[in-house]
C-alpha positions as CSV (number, residue, x, y, z in Angstrom):
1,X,0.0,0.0,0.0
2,X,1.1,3.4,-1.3
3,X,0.0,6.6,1.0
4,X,-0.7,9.5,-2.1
5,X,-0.7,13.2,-1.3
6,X,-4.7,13.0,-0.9
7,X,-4.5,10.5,2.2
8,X,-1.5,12.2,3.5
9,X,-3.8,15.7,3.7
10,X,-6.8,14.0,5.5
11,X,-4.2,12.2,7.7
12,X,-2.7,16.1,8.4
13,X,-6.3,17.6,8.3
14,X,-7.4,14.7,11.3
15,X,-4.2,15.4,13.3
16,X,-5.5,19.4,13.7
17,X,-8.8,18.7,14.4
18,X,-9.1,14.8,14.8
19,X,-13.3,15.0,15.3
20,X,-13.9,17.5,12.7
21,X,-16.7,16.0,10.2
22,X,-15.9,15.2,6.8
23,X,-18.7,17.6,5.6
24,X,-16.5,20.2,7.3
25,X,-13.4,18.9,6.1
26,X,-14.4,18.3,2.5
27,X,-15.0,22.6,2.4
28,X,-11.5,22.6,3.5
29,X,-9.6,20.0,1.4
30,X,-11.7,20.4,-1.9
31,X,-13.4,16.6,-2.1
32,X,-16.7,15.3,-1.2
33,X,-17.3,14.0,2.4
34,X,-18.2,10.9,1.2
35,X,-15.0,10.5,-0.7
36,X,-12.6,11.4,2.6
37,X,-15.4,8.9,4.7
38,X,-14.4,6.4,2.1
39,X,-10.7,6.9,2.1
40,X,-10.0,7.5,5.7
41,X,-12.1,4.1,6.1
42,X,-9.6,2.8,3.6
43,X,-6.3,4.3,5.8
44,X,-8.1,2.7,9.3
45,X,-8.3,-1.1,7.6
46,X,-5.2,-1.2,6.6
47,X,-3.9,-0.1,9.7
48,X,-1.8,3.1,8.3
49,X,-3.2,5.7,10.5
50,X,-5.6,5.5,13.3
51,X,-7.1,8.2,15.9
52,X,-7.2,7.8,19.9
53,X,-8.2,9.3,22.9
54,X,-6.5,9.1,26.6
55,X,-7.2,10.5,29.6
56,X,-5.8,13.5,30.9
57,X,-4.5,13.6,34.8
58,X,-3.1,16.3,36.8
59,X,0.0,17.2,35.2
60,X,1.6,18.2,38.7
61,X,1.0,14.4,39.7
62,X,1.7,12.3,37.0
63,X,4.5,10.3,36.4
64,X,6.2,9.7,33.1
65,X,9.1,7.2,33.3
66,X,11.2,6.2,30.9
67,X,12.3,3.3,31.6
68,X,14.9,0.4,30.1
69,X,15.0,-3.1,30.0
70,X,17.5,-6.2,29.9
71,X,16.0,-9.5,28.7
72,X,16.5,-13.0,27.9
73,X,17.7,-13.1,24.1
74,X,15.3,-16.2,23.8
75,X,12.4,-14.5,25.6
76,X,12.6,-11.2,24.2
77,X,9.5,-11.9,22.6
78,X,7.3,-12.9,25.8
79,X,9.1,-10.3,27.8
80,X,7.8,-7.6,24.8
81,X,4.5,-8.8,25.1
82,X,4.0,-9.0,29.0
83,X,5.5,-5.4,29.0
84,X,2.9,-4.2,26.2
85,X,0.1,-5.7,27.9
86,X,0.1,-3.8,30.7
87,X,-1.8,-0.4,30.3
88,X,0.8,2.0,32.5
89,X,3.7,1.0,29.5
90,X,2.4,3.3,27.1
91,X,5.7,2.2,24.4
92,X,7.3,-0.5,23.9
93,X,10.9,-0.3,21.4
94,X,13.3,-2.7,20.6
95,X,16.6,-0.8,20.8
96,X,19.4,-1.0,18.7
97,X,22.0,-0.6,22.0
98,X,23.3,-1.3,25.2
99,X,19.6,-2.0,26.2
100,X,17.2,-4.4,25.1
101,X,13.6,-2.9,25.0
102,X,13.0,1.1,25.7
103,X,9.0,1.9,27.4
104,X,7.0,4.9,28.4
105,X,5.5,3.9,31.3
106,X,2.4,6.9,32.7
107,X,0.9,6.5,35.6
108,X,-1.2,9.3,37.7
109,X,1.4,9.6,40.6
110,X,4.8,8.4,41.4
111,X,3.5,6.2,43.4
112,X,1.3,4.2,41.5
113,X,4.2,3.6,39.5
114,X,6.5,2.2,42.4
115,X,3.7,0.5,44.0
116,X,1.6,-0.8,41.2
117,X,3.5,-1.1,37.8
118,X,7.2,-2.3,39.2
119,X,6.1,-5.1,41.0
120,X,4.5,-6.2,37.1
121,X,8.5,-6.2,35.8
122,X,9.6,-8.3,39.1
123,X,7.4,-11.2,37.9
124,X,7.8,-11.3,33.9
125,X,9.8,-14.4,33.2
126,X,13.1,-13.3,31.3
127,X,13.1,-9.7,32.5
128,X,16.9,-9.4,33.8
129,X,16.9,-5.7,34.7
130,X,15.3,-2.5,34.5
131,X,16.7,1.2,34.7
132,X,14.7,4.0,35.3
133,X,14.4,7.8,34.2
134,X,12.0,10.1,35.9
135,X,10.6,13.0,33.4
136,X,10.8,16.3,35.6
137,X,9.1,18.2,33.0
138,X,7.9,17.6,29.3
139,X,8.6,19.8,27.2
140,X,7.2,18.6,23.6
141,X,5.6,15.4,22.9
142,X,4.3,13.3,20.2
143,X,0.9,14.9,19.9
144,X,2.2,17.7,18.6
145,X,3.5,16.5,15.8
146,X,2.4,17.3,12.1
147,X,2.9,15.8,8.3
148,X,2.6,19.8,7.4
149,X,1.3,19.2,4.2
150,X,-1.6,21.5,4.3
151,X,-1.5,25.0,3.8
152,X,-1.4,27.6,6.3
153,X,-5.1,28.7,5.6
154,X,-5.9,25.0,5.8
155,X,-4.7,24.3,9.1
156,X,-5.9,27.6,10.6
157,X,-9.4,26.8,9.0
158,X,-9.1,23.4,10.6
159,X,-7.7,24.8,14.1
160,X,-10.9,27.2,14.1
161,X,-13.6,24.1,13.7
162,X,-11.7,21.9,16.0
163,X,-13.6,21.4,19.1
164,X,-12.0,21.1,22.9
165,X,-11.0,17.7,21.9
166,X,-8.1,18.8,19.8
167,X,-4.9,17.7,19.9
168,X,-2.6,19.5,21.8
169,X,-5.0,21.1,23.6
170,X,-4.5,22.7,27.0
171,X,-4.9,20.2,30.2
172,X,-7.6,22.0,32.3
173,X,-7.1,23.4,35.8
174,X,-8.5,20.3,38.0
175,X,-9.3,16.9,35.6
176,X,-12.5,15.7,35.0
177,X,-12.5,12.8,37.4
178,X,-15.6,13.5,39.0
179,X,-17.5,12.0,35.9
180,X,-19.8,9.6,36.5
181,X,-19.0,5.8,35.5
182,X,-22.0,5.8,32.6
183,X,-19.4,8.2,31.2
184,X,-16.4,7.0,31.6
185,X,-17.7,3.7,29.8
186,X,-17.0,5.8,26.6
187,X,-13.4,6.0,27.3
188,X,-12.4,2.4,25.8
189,X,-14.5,3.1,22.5
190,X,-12.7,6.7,21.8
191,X,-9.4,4.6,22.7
192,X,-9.8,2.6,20.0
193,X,-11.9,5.3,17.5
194,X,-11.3,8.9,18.2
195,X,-13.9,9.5,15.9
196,X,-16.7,7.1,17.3
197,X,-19.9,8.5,17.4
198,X,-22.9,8.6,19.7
199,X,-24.4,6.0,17.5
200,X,-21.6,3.8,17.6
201,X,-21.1,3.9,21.1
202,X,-24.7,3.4,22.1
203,X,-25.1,0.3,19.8
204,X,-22.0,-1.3,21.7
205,X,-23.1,-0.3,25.0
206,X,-27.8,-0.9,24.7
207,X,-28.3,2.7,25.9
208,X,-29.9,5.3,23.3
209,X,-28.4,7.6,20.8
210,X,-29.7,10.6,22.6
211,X,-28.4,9.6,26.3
212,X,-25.2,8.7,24.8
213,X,-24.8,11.8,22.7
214,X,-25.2,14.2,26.1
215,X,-22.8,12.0,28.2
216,X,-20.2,12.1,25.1
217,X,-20.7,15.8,25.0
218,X,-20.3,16.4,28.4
219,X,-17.0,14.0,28.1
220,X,-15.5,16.1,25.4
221,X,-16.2,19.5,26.7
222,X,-14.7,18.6,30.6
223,X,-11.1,18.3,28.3
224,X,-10.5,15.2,30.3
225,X,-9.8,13.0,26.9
226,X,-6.9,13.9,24.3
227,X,-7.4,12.9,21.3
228,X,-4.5,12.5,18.6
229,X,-4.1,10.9,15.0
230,X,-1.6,8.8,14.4
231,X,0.1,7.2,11.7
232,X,2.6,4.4,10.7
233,X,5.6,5.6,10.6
234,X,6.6,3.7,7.6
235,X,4.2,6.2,5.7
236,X,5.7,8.9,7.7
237,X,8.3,10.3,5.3
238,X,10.5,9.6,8.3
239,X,10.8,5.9,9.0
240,X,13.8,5.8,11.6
241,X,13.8,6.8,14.8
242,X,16.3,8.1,17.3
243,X,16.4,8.8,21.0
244,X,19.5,10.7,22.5
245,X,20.2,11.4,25.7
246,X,21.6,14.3,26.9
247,X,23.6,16.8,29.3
248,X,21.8,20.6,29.5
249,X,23.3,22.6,32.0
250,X,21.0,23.6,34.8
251,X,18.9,26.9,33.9
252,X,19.2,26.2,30.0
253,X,16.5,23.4,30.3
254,X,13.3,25.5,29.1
255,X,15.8,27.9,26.0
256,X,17.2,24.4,24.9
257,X,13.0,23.2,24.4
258,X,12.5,26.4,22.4
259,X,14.9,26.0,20.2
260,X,13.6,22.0,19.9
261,X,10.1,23.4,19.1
262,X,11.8,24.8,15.6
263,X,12.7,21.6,14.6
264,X,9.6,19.9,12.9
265,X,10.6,16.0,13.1
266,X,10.8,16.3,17.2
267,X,8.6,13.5,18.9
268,X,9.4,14.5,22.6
269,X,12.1,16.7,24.7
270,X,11.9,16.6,28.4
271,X,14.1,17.3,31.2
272,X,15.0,13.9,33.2
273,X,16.7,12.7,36.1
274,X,19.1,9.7,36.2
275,X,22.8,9.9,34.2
276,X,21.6,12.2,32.2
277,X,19.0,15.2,32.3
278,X,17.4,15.6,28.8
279,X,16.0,13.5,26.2
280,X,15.1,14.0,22.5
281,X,13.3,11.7,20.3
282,X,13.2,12.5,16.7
283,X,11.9,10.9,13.2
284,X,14.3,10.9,10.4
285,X,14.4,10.0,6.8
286,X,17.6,7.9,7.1
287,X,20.2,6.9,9.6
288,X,22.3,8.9,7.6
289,X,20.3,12.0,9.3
290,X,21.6,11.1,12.4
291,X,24.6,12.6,12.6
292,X,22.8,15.9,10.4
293,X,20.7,16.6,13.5
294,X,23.5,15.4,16.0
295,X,25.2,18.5,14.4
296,X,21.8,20.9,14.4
297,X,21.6,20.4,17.7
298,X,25.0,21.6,18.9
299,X,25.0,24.4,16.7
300,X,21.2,25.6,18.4
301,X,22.0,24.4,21.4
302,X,25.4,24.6,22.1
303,X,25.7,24.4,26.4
304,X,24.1,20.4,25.3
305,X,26.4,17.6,25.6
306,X,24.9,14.4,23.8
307,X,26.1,11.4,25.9
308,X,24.5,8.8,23.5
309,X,22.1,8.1,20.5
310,X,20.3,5.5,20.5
311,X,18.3,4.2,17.4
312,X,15.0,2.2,17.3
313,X,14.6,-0.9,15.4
314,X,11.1,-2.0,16.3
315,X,8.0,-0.4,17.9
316,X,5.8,-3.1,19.5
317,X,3.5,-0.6,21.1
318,X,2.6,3.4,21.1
319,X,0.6,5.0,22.4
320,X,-1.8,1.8,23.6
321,X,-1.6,0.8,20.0
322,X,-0.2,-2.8,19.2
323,X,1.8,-2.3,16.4
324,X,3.2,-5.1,13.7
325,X,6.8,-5.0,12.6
326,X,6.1,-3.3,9.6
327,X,5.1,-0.1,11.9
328,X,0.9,-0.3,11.2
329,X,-1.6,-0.8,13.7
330,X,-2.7,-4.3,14.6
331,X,-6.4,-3.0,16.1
332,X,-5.6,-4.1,19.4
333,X,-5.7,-1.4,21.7
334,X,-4.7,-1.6,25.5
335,X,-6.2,2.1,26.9
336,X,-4.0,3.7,29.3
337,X,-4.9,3.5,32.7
338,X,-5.9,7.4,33.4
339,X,-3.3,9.9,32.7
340,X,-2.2,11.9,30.6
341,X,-0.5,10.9,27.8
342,X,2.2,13.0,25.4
343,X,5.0,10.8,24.6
């Protein structure tokens, strides 16, 4: 399967506003709804790009740990899979270094993370060791991100019709976890379909359209869901991916993130402890770009000492997407357990 220029503006159109309805879209983009319907139908089956929703906790409390992992050469596979199942580890990547498997691991306090999700790695056969990095502060993730093949009037007409659901939008002051159960049952369905409607939802769960519709509204508008579109990265125009870790002198942490906002194939930035006190992710064309940004970023940034780079070969899981090898979604979907997610 070949993405052309047409799937690759509704995937771009979806990541600005990833609820906006194709009537609206097709005034944007110049094609019938019924023809982007059709086509982003098309992109979901084959698994090249998919939209998702995760709760949002209070960003003063949550935990984002990066965290790697020695295994078993013979059980890397079951030690992947035990990891990815559980719906803290948020990513799962095979590394190409001195560490087997790299995860995001979210959880709504530290806590929770030392209490409930460690004890998980103590009993998975074949796990030898883990490291840990705490994030102190993130300072641009993955939902960010843009294919930036619209227009500038597109995406601003797209940012204008995009509801509170968009992507990137602002956590609010206190979350919304004071909804009631009945809504919170509509979490696992926007997990797996950002774009599921009322309709959809109701059919899946016996209640009306109508009572369904108000209790997805009121989900929406309390800005306790993210929602995001994804897509394979094969498709990407930047099929490699690298993670360095890095040295910023203290006080140069939140300058070094602006000048990481200018560069357009940045997944995440944040300040960590542990050996070192910043990482970067990145997308590239090639490995050969490696050593292009490597050099990009010590001429914008040049207090930064890069300790290592670190390349991904594999991505088992992101962002509670199963992934296969070849980088597209499976359709399993393990929804994170309550947070909020960016990486």
């Amino acid at each position: 399967m070949e993405l052309s220029e047409d799937d690759l503006q509704l995937i771009n159109a979806l990541q600005v506003a990833p609820r906006v309805s194709w009537s609206d879209a097709a005034g944007i983009l110049g094609v019938h709804a019924t023809t982007l319907a059709a086509r982003w139908e098309r992109l979901r089956t084959a698994g090249a790009a998919w939209t998702t929703a995760h709760l949002i906790g209070d960003p003063k409390q949550m935990c984002l740990a990066l965290v790697d992992v020695d295994c078993e050469m013979r059980q890397r596979a079951g030690v992947t899979a035990a990891l990815a199942a559980i719906p803290e580890v948020v990513t799962v990547e095979e590394a190409a270094s001195n560490r087997d498997l790299m995860l995001t691991v979210i959880t709504p306090t530290l806590g929770r993370f030392s209490e409930s999700v460690v004890p998980q790695f103590k009993e998975i056969p074949g796990l030898l060791k883990y490291r840990t990095a705490l994030c102190t502060r993130l300072h641009v993730g993955g939902y960010a991100w843009r294919l930036n093949v619209l227009n500038k009037a597109q995406q601003n007409a797209l940012k204008a019709l995009a509801g509170p659901e968009a992507s990137g939008s602002a956590p609010p002051a206190v979350p919304g976890a004071a909804l009631p159960q009945s809504h919170l049952d509509l979490i696992p369905f926007l997990a797996r379909d950002g774009r599921a409607t009322a309709a959809d939802i109701a059919r899946s769960l016996g209640r009306s359209a109508a009572t369904v519709q108000r209790q997805l509204n009121r989900v929406l508008s309390s800005q306790m869901l993210s929602f995001r579109c994804e897509i394979a990265q094969k498709y990407s125009g930047y099929p490699v991916t690298c993670q360095w870790f890095a040295n910023v002198p203290p006080g140069q942490h939140e300058a070094a993130a602006a000048e990481l906002r200018g560069f357009r194939n940045v997944r995440l930035a944040a300040s960590t402890t542990g050996r070192t006190n910043f990482v970067i992710i990145m997308w590239l064309h090639s490995l050969a770009e490696v050593m292009n940004a490597e050099l990009a970023l010590q001429q914008r940034i040049p207090g930064m000492e890069l300790a290592e780079s670190v390349v991904v070969l594999s991505s088992a899981k992101r962002v509670g997407w199963m992934l296969n090898p070849d980088s597209t979604a499976t359709g399993a979907v393990v929804p994170s357990a309550g947070v909020r997610l960016e990486a």
